[in-house]
KOLZA-364739 format. One record per residue (C-alpha): residue number from 1; residue in three letters; chain; x, y, z. Coordinates in steps of 0.2 Angstrom, whole numbers, plus 5000, padded with zeros to 4 digits. Example, Ala and Ser with C-alpha at 12.3 -4.5 7.8 and 13.67 -1.06 7.14 Angstrom:
<recs>
<rec 1 'ala' 'A' <5062 4978 5039>>;
<rec 2 'ser' 'A' <5068 4995 5036>>;
</recs>
This chain:
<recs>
<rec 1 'unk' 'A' <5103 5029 4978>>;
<rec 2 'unk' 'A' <5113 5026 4994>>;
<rec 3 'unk' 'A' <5128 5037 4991>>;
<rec 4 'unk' 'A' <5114 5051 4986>>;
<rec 5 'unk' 'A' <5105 5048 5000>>;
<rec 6 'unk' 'A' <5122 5050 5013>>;
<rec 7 'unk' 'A' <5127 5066 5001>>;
<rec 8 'unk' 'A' <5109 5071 5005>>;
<rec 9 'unk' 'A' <5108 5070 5021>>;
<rec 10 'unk' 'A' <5125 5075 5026>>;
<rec 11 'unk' 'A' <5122 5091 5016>>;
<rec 12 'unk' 'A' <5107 5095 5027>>;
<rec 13 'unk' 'A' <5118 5092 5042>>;
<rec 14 'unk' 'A' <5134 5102 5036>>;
<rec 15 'unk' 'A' <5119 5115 5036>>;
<rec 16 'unk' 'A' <5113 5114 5051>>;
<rec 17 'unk' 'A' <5131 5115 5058>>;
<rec 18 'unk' 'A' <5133 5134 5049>>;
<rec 19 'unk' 'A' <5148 5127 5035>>;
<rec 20 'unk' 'A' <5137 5129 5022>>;
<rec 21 'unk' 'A' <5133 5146 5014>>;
<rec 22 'unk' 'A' <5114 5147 5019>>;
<rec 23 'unk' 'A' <5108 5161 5004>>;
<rec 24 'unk' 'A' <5101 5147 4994>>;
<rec 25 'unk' 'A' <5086 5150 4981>>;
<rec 26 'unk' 'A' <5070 5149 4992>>;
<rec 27 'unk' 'A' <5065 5136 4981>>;
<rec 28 'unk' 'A' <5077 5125 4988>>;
<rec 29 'unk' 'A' <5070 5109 4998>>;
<rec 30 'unk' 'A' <5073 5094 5005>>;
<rec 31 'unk' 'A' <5062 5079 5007>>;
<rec 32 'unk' 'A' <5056 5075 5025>>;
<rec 33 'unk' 'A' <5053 5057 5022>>;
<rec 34 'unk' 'A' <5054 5040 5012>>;
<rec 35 'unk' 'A' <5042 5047 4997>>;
<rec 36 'unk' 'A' <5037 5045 4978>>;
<rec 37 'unk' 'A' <5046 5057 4962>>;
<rec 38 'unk' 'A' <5028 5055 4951>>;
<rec 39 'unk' 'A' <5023 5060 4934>>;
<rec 40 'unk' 'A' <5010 5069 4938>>;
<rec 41 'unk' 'A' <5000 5076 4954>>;
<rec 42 'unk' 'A' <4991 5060 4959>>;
<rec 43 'unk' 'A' <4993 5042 4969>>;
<rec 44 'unk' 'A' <4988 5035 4952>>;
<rec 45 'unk' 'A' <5004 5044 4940>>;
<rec 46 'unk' 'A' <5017 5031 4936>>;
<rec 47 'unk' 'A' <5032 5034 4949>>;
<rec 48 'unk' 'A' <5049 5038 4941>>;
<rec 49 'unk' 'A' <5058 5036 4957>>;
<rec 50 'unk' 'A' <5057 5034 4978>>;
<rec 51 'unk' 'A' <5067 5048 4985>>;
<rec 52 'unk' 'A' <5076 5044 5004>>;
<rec 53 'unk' 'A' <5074 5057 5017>>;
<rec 54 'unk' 'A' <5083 5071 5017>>;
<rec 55 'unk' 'A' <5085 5072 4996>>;
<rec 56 'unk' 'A' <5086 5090 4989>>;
<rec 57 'unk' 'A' <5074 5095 4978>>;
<rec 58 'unk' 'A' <5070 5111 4967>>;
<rec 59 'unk' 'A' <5051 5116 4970>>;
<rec 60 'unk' 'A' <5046 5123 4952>>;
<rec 61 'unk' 'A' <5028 5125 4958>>;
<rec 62 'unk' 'A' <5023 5124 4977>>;
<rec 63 'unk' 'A' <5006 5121 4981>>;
<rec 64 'unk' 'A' <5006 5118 5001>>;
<rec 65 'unk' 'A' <4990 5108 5002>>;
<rec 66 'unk' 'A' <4991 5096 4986>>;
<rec 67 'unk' 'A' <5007 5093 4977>>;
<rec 68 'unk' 'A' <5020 5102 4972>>;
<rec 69 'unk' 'A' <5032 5101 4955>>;
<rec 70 'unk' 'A' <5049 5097 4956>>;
<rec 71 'unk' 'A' <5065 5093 4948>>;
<rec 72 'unk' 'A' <5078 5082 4956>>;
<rec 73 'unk' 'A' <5097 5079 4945>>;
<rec 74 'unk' 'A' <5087 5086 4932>>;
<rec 75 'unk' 'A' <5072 5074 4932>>;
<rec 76 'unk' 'A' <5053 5085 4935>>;
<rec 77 'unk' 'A' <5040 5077 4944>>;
<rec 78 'unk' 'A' <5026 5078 4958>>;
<rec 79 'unk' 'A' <5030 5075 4976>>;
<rec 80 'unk' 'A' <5014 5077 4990>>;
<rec 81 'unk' 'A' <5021 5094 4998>>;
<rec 82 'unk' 'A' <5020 5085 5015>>;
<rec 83 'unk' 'A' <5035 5077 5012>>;
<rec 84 'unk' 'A' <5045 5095 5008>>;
<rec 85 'unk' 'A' <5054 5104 5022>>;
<rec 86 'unk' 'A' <5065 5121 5015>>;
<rec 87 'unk' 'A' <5082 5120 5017>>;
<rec 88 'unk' 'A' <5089 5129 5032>>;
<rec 89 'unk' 'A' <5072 5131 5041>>;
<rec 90 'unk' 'A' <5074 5120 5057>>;
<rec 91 'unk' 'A' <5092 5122 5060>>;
<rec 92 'unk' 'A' <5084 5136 5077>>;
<rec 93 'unk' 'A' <5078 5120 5081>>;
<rec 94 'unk' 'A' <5085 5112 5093>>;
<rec 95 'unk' 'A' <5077 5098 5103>>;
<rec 96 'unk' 'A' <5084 5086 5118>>;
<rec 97 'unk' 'A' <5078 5070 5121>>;
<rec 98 'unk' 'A' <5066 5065 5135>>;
<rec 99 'unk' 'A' <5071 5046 5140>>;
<rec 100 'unk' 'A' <5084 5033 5132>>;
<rec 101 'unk' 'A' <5079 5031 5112>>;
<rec 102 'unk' 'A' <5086 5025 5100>>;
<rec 103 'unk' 'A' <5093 5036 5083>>;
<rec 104 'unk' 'A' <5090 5027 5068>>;
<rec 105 'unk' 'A' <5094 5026 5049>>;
<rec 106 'unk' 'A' <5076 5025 5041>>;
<rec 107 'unk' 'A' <5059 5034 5053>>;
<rec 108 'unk' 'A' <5054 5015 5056>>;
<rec 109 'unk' 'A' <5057 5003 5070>>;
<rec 110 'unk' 'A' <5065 4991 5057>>;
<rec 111 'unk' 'A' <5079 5006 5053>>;
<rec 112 'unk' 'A' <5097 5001 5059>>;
<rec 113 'unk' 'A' <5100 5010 5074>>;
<rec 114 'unk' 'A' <5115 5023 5073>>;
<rec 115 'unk' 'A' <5115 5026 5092>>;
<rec 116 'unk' 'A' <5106 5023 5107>>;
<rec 117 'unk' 'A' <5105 5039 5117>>;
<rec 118 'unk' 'A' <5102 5046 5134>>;
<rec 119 'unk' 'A' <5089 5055 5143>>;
<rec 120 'unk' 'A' <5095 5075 5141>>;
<rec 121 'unk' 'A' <5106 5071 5122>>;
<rec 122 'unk' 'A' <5102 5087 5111>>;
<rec 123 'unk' 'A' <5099 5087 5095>>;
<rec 124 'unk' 'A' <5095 5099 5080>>;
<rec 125 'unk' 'A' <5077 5095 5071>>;
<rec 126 'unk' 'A' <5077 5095 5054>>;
<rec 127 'unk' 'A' <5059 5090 5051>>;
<rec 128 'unk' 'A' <5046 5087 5066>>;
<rec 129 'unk' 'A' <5033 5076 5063>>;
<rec 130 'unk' 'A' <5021 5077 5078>>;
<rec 131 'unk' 'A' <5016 5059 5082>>;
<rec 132 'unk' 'A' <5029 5051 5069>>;
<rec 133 'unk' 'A' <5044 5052 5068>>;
<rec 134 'unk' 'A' <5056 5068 5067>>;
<rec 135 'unk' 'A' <5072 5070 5055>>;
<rec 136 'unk' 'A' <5086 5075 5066>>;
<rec 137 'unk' 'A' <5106 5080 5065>>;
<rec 138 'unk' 'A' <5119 5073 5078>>;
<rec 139 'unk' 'A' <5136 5080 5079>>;
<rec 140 'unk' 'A' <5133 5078 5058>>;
<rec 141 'unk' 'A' <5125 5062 5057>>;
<rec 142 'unk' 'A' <5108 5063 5049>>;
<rec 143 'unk' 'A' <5093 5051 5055>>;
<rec 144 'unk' 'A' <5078 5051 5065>>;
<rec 145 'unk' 'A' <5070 5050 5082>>;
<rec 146 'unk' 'A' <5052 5045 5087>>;
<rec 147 'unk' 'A' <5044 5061 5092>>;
<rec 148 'unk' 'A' <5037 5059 5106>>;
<rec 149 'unk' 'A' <5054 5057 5114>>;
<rec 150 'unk' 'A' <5058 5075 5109>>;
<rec 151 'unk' 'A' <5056 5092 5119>>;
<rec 152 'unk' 'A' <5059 5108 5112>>;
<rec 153 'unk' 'A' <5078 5113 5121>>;
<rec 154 'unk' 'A' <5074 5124 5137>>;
<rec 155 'unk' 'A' <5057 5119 5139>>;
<rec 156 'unk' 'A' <5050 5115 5155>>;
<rec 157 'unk' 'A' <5057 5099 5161>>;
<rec 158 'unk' 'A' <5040 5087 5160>>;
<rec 159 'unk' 'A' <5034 5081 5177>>;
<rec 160 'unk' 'A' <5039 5064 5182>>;
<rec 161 'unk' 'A' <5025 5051 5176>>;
<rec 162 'unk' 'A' <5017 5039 5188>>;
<rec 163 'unk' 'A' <5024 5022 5185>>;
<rec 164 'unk' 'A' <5015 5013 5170>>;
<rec 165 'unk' 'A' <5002 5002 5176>>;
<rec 166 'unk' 'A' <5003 4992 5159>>;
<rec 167 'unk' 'A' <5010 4975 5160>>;
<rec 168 'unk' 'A' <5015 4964 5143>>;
<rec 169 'unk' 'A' <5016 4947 5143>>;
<rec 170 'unk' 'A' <5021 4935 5129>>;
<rec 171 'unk' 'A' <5004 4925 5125>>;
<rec 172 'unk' 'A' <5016 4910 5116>>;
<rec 173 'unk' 'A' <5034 4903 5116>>;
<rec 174 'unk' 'A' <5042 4919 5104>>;
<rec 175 'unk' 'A' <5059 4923 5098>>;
<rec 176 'unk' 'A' <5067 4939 5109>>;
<rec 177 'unk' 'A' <5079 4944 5094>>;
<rec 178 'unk' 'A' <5094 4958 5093>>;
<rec 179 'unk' 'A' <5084 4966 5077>>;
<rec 180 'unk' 'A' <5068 4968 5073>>;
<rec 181 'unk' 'A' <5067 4954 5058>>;
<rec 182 'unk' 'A' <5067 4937 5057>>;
<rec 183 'unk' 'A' <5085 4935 5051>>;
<rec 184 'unk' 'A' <5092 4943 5067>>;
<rec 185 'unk' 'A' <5102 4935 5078>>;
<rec 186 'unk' 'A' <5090 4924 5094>>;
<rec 187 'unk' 'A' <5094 4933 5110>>;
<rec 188 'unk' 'A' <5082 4920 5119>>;
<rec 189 'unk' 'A' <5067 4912 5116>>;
<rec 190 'unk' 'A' <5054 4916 5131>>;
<rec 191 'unk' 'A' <5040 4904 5136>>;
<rec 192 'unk' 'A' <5022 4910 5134>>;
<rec 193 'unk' 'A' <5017 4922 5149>>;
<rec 194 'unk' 'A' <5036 4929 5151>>;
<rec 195 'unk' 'A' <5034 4949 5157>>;
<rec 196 'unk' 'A' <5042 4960 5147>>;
<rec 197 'unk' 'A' <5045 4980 5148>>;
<rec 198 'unk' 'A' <5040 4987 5130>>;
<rec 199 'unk' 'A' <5051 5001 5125>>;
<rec 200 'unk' 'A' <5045 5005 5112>>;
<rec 201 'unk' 'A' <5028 4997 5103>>;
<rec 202 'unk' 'A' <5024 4993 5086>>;
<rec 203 'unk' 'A' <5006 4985 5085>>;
<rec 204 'unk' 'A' <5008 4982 5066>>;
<rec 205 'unk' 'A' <5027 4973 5068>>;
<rec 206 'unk' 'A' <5041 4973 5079>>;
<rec 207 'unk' 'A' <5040 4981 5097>>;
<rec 208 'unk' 'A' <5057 4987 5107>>;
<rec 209 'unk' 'A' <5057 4977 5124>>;
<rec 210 'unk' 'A' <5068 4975 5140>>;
<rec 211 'unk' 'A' <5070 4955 5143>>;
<rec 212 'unk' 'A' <5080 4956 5164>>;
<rec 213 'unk' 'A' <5097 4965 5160>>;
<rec 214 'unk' 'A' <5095 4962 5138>>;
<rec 215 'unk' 'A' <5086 4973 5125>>;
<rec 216 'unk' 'A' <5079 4966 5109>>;
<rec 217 'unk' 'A' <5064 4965 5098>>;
<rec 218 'unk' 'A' <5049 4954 5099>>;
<rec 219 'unk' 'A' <5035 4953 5087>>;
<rec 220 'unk' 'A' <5020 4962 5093>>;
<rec 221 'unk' 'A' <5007 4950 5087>>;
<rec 222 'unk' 'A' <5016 4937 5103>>;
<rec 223 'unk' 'A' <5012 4951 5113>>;
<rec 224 'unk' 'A' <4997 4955 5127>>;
<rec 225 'unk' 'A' <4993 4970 5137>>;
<rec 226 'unk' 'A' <4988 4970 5156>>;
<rec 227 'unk' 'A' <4983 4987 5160>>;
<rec 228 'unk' 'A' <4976 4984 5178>>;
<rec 229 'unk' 'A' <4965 4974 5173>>;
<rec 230 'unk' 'A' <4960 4985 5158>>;
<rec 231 'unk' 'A' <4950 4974 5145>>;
<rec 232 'unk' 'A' <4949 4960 5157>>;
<rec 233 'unk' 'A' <4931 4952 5152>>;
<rec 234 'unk' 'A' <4919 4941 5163>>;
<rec 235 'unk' 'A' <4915 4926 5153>>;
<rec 236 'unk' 'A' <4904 4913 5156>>;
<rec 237 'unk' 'A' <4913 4895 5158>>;
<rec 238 'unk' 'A' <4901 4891 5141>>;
<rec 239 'unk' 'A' <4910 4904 5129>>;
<rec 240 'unk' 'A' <4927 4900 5136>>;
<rec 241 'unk' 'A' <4925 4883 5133>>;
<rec 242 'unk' 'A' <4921 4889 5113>>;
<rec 243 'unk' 'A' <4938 4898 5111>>;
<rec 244 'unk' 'A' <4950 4887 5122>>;
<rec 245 'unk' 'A' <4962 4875 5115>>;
<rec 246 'unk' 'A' <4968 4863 5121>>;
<rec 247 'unk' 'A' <4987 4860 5122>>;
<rec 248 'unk' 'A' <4991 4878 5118>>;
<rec 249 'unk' 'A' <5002 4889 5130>>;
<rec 250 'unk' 'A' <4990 4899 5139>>;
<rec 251 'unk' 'A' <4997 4916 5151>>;
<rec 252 'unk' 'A' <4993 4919 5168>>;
<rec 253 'unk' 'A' <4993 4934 5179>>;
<rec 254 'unk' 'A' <4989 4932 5198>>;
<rec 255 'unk' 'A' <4981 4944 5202>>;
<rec 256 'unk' 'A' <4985 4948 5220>>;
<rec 257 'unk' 'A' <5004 4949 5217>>;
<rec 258 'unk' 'A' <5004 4952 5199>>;
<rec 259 'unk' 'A' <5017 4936 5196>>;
<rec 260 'unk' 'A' <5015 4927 5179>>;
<rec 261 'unk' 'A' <5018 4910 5175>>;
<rec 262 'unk' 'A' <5010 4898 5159>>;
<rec 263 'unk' 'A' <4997 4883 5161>>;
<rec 264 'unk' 'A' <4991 4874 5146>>;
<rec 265 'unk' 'A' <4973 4864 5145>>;
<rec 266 'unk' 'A' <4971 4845 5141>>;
<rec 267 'unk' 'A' <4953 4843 5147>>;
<rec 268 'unk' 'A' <4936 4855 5146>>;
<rec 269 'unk' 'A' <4925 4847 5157>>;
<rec 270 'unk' 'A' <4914 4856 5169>>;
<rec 271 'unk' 'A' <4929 4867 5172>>;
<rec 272 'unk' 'A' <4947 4868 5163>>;
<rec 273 'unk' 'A' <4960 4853 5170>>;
<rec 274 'unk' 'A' <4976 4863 5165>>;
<rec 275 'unk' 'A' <4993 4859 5171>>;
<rec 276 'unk' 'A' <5008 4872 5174>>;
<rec 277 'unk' 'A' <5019 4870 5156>>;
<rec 278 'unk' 'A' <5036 4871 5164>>;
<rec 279 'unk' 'A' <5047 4865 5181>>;
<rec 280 'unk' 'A' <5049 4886 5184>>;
<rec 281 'unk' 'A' <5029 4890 5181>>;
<rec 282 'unk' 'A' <5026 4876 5195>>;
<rec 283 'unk' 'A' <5038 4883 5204>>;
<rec 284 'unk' 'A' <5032 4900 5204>>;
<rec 285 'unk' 'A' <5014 4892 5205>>;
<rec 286 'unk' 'A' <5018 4884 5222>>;
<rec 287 'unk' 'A' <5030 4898 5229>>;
<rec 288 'unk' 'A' <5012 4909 5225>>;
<rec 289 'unk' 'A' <5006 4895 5242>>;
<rec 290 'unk' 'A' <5020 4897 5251>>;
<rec 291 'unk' 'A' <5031 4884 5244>>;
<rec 292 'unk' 'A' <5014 4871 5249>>;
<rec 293 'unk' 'A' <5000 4864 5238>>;
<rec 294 'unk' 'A' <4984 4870 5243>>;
<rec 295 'unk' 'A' <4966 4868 5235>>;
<rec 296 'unk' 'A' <4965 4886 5242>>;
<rec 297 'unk' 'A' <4957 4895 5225>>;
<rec 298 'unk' 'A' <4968 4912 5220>>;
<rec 299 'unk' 'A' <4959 4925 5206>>;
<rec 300 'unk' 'A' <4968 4925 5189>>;
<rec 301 'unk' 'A' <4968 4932 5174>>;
<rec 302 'unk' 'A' <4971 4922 5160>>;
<rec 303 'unk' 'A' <4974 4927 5143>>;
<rec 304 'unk' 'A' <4964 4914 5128>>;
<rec 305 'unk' 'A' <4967 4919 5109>>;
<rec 306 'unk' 'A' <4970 4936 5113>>;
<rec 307 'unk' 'A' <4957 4939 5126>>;
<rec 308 'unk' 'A' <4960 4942 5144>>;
<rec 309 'unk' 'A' <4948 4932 5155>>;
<rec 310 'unk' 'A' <4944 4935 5175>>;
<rec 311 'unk' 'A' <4947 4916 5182>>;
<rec 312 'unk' 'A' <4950 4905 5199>>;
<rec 313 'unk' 'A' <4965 4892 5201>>;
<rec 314 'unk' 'A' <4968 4882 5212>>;
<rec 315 'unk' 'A' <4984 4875 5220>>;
<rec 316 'unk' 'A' <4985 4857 5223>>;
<rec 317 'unk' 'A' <4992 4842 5210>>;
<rec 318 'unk' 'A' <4977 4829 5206>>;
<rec 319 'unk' 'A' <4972 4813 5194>>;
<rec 320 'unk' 'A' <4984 4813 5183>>;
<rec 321 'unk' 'A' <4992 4824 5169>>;
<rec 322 'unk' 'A' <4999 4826 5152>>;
<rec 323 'unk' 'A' <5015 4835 5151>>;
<rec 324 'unk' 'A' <5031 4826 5159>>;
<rec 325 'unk' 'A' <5046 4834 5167>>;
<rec 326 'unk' 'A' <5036 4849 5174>>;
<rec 327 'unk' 'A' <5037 4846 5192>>;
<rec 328 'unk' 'A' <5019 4843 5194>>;
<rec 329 'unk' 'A' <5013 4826 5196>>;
<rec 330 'unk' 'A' <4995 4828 5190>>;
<rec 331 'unk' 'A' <4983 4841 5184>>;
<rec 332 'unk' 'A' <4976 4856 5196>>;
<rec 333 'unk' 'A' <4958 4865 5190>>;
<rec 334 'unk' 'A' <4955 4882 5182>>;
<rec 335 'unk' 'A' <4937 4889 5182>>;
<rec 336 'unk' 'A' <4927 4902 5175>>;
<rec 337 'unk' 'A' <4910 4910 5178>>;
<rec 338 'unk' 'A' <4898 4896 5179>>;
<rec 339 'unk' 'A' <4911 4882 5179>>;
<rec 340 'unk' 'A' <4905 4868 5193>>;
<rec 341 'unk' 'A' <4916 4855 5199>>;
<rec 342 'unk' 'A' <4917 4834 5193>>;
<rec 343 'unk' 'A' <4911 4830 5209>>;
<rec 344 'unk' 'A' <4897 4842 5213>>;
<rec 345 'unk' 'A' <4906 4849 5229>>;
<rec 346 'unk' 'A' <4895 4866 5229>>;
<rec 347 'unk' 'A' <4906 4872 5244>>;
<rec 348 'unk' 'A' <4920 4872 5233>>;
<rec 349 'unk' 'A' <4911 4881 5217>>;
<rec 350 'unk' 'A' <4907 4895 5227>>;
<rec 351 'unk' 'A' <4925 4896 5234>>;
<rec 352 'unk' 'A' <4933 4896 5216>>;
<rec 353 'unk' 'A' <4916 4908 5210>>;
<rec 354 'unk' 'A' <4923 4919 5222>>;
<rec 355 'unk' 'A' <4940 4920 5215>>;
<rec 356 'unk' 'A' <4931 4924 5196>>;
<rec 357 'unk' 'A' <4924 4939 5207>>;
<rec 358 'unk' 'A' <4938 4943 5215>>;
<rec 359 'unk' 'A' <4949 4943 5198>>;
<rec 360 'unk' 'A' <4934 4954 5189>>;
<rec 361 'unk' 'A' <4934 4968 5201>>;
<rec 362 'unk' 'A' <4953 4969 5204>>;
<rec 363 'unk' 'A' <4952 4975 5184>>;
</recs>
């Protein structure tokens, strides 16, 4: 099936290229995609084989919103005409690619990537799947590109987007890996509420990301967006107390500089006594104060199981704490809407009621 597939596809290619005679019968095909050889028109018909991308087919009958009949090295079947592209068709098409992406074997994130190319690369389009991803030719290498790095060659260069207000965060400690699978090599393993630049996002799987100087893949479900404050919620200190838990990693945006760093929660009293998880988030929590402890309460936004939650923290080391080796000596506090204080200082309520305030509205 591999060598067919390679034959297959670098058939499609040699095409593409003008070596290859192009008076072929106009019955002549090739499949667009990973796609089932079945018995008979219908999900439910026995499949006789799974046909690769880019597999030649003869289309006995063609029916261009259902199925079509095929034969393939002598074996007739059905194949959804969807997957069926003719022969020759797309080899005027010539694309470029918009931004850096990456040109794989299979049209999925978990495809080996052949090459990683530049802004500007051209390519010749073999099948283009708008919001997919497009079979292409390079310089006679079959594979494919997501589509919506693709512009048609000569087209009006795009206008320059405005930088993405989105912001990912890892919402635990996750493995950033050289391939999207669990067998791939560990780059790094980042601490809960590490920033990361998404290259390219897969909410189902694996998503692309850019880790300081390093590329490599993280599992999206590890993952949590901050689009300005987009989704953020204003929760009353009662629900978050229902889905907080104790002793688990929890992400924190500040919200006037947009700095990230990880607390985690021992204690759910009238407010959350949280403590900074690692010596580097105290550091980054203290350098937020200029490098002093202050009681002073900054807005946050703080992510719980999965839910993004407008917040006040404060920034001075009290009582005493769980986690050793952090660089904190105690425990500082983290409230919520409603959330009072252990000592019923009202001054200081409304201070950290203001922060709450202040982290909703910067949404």
């Amino acid at each position: 099936m591999l060598r067919r597939k390679i034959l297959s596809l670098l058939t499609v290619c040699v095409l593409l290229a003008g070596l290859l005679p192009s008076a072929m019968a106009a019955e002549s095909y090739v499949t667009s995609g990973k796609v089932n050889l079945r018995s008979e028109g219908s999900l439910d018909a026995p499949v006789l084989q799974t046909l690769e991308g880019g597999v030649a087919v003869d289309v006995l009958e063609y029916d261009p919103a259902g199925w079509s009949k095929v034969a393939v090295d002598g074996v007739n079947g059905y194949i959804k005409s969807e997957y069926l592209v003719p022969q020759g068709v797309a080899a005027s098409e010539p694309y470029t690619a918009t931004d850096r992406v990456n040109f794989r074997t299979e049209p999925s994130l978990g495809g080996s990537v052949i090459a990683r190319l530049e802004a500007g690369t051209a390519v010749d389009v073999m099948n283009y799947i708008p919001g997919g991803w497009s079979q292409v030719c390079i310089n006679g290498t079959a594979g494919y590109i997501k589509s919506e790095y693709l512009v048609p060659a000569g087209s009006e260069p795009a206008e320059t987007p405005e930088p993405s207000s989105e912001r990912f965060i890892t919402t635990d400690t996750v493995n950033f890996r050289s391939e999207p699978s669990t067998e791939a090599a560990v780059i790094k393993t980042l601490n809960a509420g590490t920033a990361v630049n998404i290259l390219e996002y897969d909410p189902a799987g694996w998503s692309m990301a850019g880790v300081g100087e390093e590329t490599g893949y993280i599992k999206s479900e590890f993952l949590a967006n901050v689009k300005d404050g987009e989704g953020v919620e204003l929760l009353e200190w009662s629900a978050v107390k229902g889905i907080i838990v104790l002793n688990v990693p929890i992400p924190v945006v500040d919200v006037r500089t947009g700095v990230t760093y990880t607390i985690q929660c021992f204690s759910k009293g009238s407010h959350a006594d949280v403590e900074t998880l690692t010596t580097a988030d105290t550091e980054i929590l203290k350098g937020l104060y200029g490098g002093s402890w202050s009681w002073s309460p900054r807005p946050v936004w703080v992510t719980i199981a999965g839910r993004t939650v407008a917040a006040s923290i404060n920034g001075m080391p009290h009582g005493g704490g769980v986690i050793a080796g952090n660089g904190m000596d105690g425990q500082i506090c983290l409230h919520f809407l409603g959330s009072k204080t252990h000592n019923g200082n009202t001054s200081f309520e409304q201070s950290h009621q203001n922060g709450v305030w202040e982290a909703w509205n910067a949404r």
